[in-house]
C-alpha positions in Angstrom: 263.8 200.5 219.7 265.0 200.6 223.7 265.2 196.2 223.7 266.9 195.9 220.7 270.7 196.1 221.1 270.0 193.4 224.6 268.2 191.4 222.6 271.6 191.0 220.0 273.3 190.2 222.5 271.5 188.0 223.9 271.3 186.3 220.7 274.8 186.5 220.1 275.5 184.7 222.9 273.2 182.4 222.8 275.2 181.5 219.1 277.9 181.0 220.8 276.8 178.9 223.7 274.0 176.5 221.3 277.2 174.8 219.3 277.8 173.5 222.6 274.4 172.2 223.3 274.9 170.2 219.8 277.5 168.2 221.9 276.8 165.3 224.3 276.2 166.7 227.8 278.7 165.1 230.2 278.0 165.2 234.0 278.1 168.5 235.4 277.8 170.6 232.1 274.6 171.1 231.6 274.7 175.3 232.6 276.1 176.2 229.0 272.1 175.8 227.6 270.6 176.8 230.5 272.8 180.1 230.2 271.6 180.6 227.0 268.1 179.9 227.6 268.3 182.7 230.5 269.9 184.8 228.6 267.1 184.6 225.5 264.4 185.0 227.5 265.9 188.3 229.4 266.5 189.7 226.5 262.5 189.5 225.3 260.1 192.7 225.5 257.5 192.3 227.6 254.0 191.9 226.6 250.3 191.2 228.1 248.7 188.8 225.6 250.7 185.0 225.3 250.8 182.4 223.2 248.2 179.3 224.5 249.5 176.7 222.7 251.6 175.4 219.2 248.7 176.3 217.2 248.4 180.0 218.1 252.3 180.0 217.9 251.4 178.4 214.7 248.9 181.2 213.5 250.9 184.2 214.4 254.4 182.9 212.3 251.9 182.4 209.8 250.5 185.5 209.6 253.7 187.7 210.4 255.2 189.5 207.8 258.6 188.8 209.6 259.4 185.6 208.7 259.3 185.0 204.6 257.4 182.2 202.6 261.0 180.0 202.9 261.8 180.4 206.5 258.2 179.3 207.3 258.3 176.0 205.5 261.7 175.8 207.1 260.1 175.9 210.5 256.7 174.4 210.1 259.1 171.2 209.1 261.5 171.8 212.0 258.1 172.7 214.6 256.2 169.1 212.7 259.9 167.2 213.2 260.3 168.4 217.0 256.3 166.7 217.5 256.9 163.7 216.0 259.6 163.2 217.9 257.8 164.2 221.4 255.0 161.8 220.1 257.5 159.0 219.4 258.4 159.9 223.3 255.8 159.5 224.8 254.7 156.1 222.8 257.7 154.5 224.7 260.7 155.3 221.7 263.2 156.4 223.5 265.5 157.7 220.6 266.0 161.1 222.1 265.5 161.4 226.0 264.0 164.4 227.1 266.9 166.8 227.7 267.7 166.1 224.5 264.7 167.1 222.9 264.1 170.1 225.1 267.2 171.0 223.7 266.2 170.7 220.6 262.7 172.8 221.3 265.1 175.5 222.8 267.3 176.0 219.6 263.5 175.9 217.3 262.5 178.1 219.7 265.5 180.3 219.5 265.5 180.5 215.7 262.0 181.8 215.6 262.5 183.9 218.2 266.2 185.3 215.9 263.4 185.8 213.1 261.0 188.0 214.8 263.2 190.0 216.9 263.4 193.1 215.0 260.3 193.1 212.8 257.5 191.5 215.0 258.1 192.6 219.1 254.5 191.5 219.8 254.7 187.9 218.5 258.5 188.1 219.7 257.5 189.4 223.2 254.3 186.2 223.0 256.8 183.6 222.4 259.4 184.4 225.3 256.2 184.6 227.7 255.0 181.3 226.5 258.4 179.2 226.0 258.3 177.3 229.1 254.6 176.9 229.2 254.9 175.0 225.6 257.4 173.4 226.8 255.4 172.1 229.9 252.5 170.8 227.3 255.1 169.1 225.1 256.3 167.2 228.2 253.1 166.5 230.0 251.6 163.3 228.1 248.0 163.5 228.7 248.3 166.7 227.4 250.3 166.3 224.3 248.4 163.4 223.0 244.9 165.2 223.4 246.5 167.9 221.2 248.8 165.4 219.2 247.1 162.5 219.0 
């Protein structure tokens, strides 16, 4: 495989950037996620077909023989989590504040994306093309709470 050795890399670094993002963000560090968000996503193959929404994101983990019967409860809990705490968001608790959570949705994203990265290119390739597009429909409100809601 031609994209595997970038796409360690990339995910190497991006293990050694996301400690970091784990830490409060002071004024004028916020590169180190962005960095490792850049760095994921050039590190993806390329691919036609995308990922729509959380549900077909949903449907392919489910159905890939990538991630095993643990690591999927693992991350339906972490994906389930991460919406609860966009809806609790956008109903006014401001617990998290956004760059916080995209945070989070960027290291859940990550880990999926560490899961399929060797054994599943297609669903790997459907993720990196749709990651900021979820992310737009997590943060847009009308949105999430017609799918959420």
């Amino acid at each position: 495989m031609q994209g595997t050795p970038r796409i360690r890399r990339a995910f190497k670094i991006a293990a050694i950037v996301l400690p970091a993002c784990a830490a409060p963000v002071a004024m004028g560090q916020a590169s180190a996620p962005a960095d490792a968000h850049a760095a994921a996503l050039q590190a993806c193959p390329k691919v036609s077909q995308e990922i729509v929404d959380l549900n077909v994101l949903a449907d392919g983990l489910k159905n890939s023989q990538a991630v095993g019967m643990f690591e999927k409860v693992r991350l339906k809990s972490a994906i389930d989590e991460l919406i609860g705490r966009m809806k609790a968001y956008h109903g006014g608790a401001r617990s998290y504040s956004l760059a916080q959570l995209q945070e989070q949705y960027d290291v859940l994203m990550m880990r999926i994306a560490s899961q399929l990265q060797d054994k599943d290119l297609p669903l790997h390739g459907q993720l990196c093309s749709a990651w900021n597009s979820l992310w737009s429909q997590l943060v847009d409100r009308s949105r999430f709470m017609e799918k959420f809601s």
